[in-house]
C-alpha positions as CSV (number, residue, x, y, z in Angstrom):
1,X,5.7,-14.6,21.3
2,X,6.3,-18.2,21.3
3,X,2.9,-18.9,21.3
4,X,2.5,-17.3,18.4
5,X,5.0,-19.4,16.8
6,X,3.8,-22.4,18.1
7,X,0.4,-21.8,16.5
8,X,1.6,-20.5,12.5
9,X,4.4,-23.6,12.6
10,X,1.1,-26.2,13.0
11,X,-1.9,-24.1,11.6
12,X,1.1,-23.5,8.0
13,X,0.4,-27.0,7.5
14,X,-3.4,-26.3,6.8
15,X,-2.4,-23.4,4.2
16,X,-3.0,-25.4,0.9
17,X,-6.5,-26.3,1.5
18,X,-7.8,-23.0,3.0
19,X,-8.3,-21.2,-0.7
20,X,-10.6,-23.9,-1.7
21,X,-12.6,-23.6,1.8
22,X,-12.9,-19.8,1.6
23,X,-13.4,-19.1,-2.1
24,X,-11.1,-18.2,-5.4
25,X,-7.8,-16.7,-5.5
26,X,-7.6,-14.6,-8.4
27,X,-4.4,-13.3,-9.4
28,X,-3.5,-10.2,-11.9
29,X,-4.7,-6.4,-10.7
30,X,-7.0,-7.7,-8.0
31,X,-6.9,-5.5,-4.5
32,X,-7.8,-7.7,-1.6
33,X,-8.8,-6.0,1.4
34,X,-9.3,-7.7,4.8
35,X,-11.0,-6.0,7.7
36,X,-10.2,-7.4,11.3
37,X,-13.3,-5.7,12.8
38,X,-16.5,-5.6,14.3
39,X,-20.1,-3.8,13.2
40,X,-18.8,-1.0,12.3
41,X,-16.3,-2.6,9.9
42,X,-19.4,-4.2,8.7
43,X,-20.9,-0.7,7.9
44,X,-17.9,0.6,6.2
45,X,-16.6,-2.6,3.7
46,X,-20.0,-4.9,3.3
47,X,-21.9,-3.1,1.4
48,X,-21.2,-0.8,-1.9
49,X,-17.8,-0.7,-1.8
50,X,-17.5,-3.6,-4.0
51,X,-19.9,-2.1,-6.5
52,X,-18.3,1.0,-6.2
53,X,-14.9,-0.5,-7.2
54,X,-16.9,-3.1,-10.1
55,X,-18.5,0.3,-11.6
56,X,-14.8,1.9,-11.6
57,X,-13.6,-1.4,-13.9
58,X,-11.8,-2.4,-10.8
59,X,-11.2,-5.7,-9.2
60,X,-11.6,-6.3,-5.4
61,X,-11.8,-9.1,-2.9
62,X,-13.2,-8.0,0.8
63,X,-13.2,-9.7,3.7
64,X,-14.6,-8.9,7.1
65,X,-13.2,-11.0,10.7
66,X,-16.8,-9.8,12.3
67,X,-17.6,-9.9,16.3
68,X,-20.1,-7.7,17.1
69,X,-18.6,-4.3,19.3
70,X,-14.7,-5.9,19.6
71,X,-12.2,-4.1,20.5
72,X,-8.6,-4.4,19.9
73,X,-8.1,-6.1,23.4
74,X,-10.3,-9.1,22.1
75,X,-8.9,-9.4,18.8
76,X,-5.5,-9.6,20.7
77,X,-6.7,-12.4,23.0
78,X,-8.5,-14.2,20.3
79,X,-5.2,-14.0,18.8
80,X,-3.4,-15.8,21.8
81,X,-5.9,-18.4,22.1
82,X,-6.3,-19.4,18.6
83,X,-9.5,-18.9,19.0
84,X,-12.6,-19.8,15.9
85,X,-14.2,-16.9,17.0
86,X,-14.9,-14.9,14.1
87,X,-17.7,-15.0,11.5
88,X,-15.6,-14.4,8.3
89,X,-17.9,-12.5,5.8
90,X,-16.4,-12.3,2.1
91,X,-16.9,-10.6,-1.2
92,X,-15.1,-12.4,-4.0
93,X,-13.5,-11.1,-7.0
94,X,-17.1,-11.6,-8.7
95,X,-18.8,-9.3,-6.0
96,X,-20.1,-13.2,-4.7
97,X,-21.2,-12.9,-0.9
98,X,-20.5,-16.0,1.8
99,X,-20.1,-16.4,5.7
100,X,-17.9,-18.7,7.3
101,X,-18.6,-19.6,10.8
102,X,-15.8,-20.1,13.5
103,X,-12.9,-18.7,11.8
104,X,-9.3,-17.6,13.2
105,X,-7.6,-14.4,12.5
106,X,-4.7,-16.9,11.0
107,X,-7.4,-19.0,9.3
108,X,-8.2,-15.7,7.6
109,X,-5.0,-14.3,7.1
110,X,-3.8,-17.5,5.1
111,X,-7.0,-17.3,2.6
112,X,-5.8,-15.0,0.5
113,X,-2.8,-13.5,-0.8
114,X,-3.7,-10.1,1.1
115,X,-2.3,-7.0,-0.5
116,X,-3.8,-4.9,3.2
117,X,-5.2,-5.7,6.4
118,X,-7.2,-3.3,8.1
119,X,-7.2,-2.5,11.7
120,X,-9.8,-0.2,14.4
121,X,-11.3,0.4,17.6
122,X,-14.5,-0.3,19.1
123,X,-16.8,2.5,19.2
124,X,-16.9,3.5,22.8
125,X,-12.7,3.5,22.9
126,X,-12.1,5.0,19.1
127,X,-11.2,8.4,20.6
128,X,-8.8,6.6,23.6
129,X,-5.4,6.4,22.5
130,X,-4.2,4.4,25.9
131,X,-7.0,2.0,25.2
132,X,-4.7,1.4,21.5
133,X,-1.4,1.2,22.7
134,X,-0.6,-2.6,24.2
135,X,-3.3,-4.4,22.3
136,X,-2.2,-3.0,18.8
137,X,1.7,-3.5,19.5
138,X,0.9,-7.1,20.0
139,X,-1.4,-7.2,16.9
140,X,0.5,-5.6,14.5
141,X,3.8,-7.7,15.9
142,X,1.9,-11.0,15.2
143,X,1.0,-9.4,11.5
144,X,4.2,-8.7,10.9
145,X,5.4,-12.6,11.3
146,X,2.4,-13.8,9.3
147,X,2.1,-11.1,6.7
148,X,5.7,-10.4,5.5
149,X,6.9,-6.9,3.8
150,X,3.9,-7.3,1.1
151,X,1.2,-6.5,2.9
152,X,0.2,-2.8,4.0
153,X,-1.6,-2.2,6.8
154,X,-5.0,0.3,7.2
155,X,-5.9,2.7,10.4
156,X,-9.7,2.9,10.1
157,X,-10.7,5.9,11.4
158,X,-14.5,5.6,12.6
159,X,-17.0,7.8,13.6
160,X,-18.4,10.2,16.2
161,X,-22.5,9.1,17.6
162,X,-25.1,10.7,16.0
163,X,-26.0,13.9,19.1
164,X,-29.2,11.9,20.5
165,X,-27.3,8.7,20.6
166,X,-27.9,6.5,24.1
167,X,-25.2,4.3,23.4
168,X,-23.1,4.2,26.6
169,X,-20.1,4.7,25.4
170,X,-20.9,8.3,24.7
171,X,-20.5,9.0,28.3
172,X,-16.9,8.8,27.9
173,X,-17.1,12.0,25.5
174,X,-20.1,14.1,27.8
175,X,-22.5,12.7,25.8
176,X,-20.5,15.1,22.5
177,X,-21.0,14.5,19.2
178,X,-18.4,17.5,18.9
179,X,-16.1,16.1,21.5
180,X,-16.0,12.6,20.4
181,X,-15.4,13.5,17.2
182,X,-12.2,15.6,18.4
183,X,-11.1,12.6,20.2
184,X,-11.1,10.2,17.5
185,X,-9.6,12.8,15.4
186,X,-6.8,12.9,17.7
187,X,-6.3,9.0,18.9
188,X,-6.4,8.1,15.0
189,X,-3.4,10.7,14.1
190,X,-1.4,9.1,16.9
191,X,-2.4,6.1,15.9
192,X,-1.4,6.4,11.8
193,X,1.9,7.8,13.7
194,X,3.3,6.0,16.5
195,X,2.1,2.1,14.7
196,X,3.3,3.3,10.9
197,X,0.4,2.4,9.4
198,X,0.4,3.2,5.6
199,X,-2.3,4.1,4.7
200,X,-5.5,5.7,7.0
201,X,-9.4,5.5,5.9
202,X,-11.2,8.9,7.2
203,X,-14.6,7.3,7.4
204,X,-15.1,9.7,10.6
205,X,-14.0,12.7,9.0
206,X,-16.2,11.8,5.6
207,X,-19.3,11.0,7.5
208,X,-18.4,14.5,9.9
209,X,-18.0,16.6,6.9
210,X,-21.3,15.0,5.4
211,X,-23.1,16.1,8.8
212,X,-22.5,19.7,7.5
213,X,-25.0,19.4,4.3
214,X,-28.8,19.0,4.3
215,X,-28.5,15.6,5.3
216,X,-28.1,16.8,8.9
217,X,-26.4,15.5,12.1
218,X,-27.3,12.2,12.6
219,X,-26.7,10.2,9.8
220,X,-27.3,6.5,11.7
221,X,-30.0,4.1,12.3
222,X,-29.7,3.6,15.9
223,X,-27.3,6.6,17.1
224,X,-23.9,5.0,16.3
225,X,-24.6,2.3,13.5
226,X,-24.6,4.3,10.0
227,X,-27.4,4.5,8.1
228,X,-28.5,1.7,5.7
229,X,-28.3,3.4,2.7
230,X,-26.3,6.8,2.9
231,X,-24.5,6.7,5.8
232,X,-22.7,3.4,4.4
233,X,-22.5,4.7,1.4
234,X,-20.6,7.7,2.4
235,X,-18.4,5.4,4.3
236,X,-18.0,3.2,1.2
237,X,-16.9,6.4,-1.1
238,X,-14.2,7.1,1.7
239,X,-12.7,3.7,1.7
240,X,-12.7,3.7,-2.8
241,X,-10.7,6.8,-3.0
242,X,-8.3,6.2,-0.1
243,X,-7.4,3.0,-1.9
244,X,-7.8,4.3,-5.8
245,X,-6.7,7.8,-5.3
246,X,-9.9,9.0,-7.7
247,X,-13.1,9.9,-6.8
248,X,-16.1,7.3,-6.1
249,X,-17.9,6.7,-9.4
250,X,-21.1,8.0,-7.7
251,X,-22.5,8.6,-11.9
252,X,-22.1,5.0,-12.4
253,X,-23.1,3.7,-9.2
254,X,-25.8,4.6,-6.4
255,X,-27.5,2.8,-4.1
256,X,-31.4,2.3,-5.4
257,X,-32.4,4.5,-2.0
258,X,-29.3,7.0,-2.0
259,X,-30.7,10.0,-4.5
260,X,-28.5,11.9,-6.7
261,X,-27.6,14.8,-4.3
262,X,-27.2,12.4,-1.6
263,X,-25.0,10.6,-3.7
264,X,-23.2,13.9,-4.8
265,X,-22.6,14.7,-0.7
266,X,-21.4,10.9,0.1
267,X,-18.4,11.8,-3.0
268,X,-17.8,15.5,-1.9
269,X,-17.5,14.1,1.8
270,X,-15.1,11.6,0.8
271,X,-13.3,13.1,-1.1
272,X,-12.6,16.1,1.4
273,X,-11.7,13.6,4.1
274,X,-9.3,11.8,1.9
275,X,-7.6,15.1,1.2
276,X,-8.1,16.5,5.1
277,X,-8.6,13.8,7.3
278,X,-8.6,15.0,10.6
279,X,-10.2,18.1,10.0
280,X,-14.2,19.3,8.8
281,X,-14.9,20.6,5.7
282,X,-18.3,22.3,5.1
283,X,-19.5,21.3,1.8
284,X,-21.4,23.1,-0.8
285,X,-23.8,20.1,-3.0
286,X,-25.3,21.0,-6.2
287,X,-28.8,20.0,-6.8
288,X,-31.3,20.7,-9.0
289,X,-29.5,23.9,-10.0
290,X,-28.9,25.5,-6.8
291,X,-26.4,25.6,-4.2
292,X,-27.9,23.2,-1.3
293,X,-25.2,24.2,2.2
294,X,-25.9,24.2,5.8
């Protein structure tokens, strides 16, 4: 780890400046959530969640370390090398969108004063525990020198491909939605387990028990990329009541192309995962006066 050193001891110099590179630091009752990442990330922090939590009278600064389909070996290596490799998307405090080019995981870290930093799999590994095990022992050792006690760490727990998904990485599960799912479950318990993470987001498990309603089984745009509109938003709910311990504020806030029973499923679906995260629950949505169930 002495590279590691080497690289906070001169890159600690450069703290002062970063905050008025990569936006406001506000100060007070304001959760700041960064997401070391990839797409799927992208899908789960980008979009709604900060209305979600603005709707709620909440506070919230998100940012996203995006690379397209990284795993955790990557973000280790990036790591190692120092390496401006990451397109650092952020939501200020005043729900305020900007990109950064050619940014560092440390560049990043040191921006804000981080109260958590989220951590997950690629895709085609999420349900592959031995794929976890070296990369995030190094990651969450170099966190741990960076961070300090103060910030808690997130297990993201993503989600299974839609069942006509041609992604390749659904060979590794036969091509399952079923299996995958089963895997992830698993790899993610071991994960929130053996690395001590506090605090686990069950965006597979919200968007799974979702999959049970009239929405159906797919629930993406592409086979493994959520949908625009609901599929995020589900995604979103999931990641507002794991960190607020109340239910998304779906009667304040919707999406424009998210209907009211959609929105209904997206906070039943959450909310369910947050309380059972590894395992389905078949919901039950209201609408229009009637039981809608599948």
């Amino acid at each position: 780890m002495r590279k590691i050193k080497h690289i906070l001891t001169v890159l600690l110099i450069g703290l002062a400046p970063l905050s008025a590179v990569y936006g406001q630091t506000v100060v007070g009752d304001t959760l700041r959530i960064l997401a070391i990442g990839n797409s799927f990330s992208e899908d789960a922090v980008e979009q709604y969640l900060h209305e979600l939590a603005d709707a709620a009278g909440k506070k919230i600064i998100i940012g996203n370390l995006y690379i397209g389909g990284a795993p955790l070996s990557l973000h280790w290596k990036n790591i190692q090398e120092n390496k401006n490799a990451y397109r650092y998307r952020k939501i200020d405090a005043d729900g305020l969108k900007s990109t950064h080019e050619k940014t560092s995981i440390l560049m990043a870290l040191q921006s804000e004063p981080w109260d958590y930093v989220s951590l997950q799999q690629a895709s085609p590994l999420s349900g592959k525990f031995d794929s976890y095990v070296k990369p995030l022992t190094a990651i969450k050792h170099f966190l741990d020198s960076v961070n300090g006690p103060n910030v808690k760490y997130i297990w993201h727990q993503t989600w299974a491909y839609a069942p006509h998904s041609t992604h390749a990485g659904f060979a590794n599960y036969g091509k399952n939605q079923e299996v995958m799912y089963r895997a992830i479950m698993k790899a993610s318990a071991e994960a929130k387990k053996k690395f001590g993470f506090d605090l686990l987001v069950p965006s597979g498990t919200a968007i799974q028990n979702a999959r049970t309603t009239f929405l159906g089984e797919d629930l993406t745009r592409d086979g493994y990329h959520l949908n625009l509109h609901i599929g995020r938003f589900i995604a979103a709910c999931t990641w507002f009541e794991s960190f607020f311990d109340e239910e998304a504020p779906t009667d304040r806030y919707r999406p424009e192309k998210v209907t009211q029973e959609e929105a209904e499923v997206a906070k039943q679906a959450a909310h369910a995962a947050v309380k059972r995260p590894f395992k389905v629950t078949k919901l039950k949505v209201k609408a229009l006066g009637q039981e809608i169930a599948k």
